[in-house]
C-alpha positions as CSV (number, residue, x, y, z in Angstrom):
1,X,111.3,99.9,-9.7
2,X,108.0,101.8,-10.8
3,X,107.3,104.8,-8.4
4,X,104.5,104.0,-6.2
5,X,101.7,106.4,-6.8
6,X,101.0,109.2,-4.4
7,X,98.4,108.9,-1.8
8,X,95.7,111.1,-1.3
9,X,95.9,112.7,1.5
10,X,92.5,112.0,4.4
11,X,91.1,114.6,5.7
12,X,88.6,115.4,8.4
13,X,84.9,115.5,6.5
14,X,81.8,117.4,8.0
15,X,80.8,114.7,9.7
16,X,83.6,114.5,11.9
17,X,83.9,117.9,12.9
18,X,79.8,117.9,13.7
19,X,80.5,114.8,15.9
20,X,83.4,116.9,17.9
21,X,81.3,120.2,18.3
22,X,78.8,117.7,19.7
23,X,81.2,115.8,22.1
24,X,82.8,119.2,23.4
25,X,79.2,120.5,24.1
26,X,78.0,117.2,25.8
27,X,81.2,117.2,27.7
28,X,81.0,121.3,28.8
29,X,77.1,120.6,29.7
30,X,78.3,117.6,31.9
31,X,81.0,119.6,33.5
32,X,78.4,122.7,34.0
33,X,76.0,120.0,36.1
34,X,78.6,118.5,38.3
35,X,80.3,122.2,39.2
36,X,76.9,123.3,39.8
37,X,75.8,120.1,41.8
38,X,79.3,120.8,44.1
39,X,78.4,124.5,44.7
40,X,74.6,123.5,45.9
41,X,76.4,121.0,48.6
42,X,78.7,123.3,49.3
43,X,76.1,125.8,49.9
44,X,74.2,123.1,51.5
45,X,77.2,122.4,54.3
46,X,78.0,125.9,55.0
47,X,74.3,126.7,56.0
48,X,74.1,123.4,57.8
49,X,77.3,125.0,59.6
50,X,75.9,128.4,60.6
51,X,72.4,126.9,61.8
52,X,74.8,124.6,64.5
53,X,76.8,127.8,65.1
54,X,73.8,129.8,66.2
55,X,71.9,126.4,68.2
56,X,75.2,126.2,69.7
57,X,75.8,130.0,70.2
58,X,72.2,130.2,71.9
59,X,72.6,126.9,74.0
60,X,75.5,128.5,75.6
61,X,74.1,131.8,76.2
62,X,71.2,130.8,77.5
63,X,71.7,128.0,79.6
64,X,74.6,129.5,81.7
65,X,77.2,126.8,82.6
66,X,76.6,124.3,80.0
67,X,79.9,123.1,78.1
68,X,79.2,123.1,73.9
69,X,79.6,118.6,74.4
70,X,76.1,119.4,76.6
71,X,74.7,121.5,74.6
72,X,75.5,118.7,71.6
73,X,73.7,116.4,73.4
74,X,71.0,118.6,74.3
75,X,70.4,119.0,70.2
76,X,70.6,115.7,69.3
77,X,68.0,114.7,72.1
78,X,65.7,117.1,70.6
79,X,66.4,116.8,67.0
């Protein structure tokens, strides 16, 4: 039985690598938007928070003997 001639081995050309440098940049510039898209909600929420903190902070200091459910429904009559 003849020996079967060797094969040549494939490798990687330019254009392969090219297309992976792109992919990993597409992919680490779609990552960078949604992390940064998180931290603005994020950001978004905790403000939200400390507004409602404050409302709710003032309500019950000034108003005297109102529970925080009143004062709740005091801001959402007026908002």
């Amino acid at each position: 039985m003849p020996d079967a001639p060797p094969r040549k081995r494939l490798r990687p050309g330019a254009w392969f690598w090219l297309s992976m440098v792109v992919l990993s940049v597409a992919l680490a510039g779609a990552l960078a938007a949604v992390c940064t898209e998180q931290v603005e909600r994020a950001e978004a929420r905790r403000l939200m928070l400390r507004v409602q903190d404050m409302v709710f902070g003032h309500c019950l200091d000034q108003m005297g003997n109102l529970t925080i459910s009143r004062c709740r429904e005091r801001f959402a009559g007026e908002h």
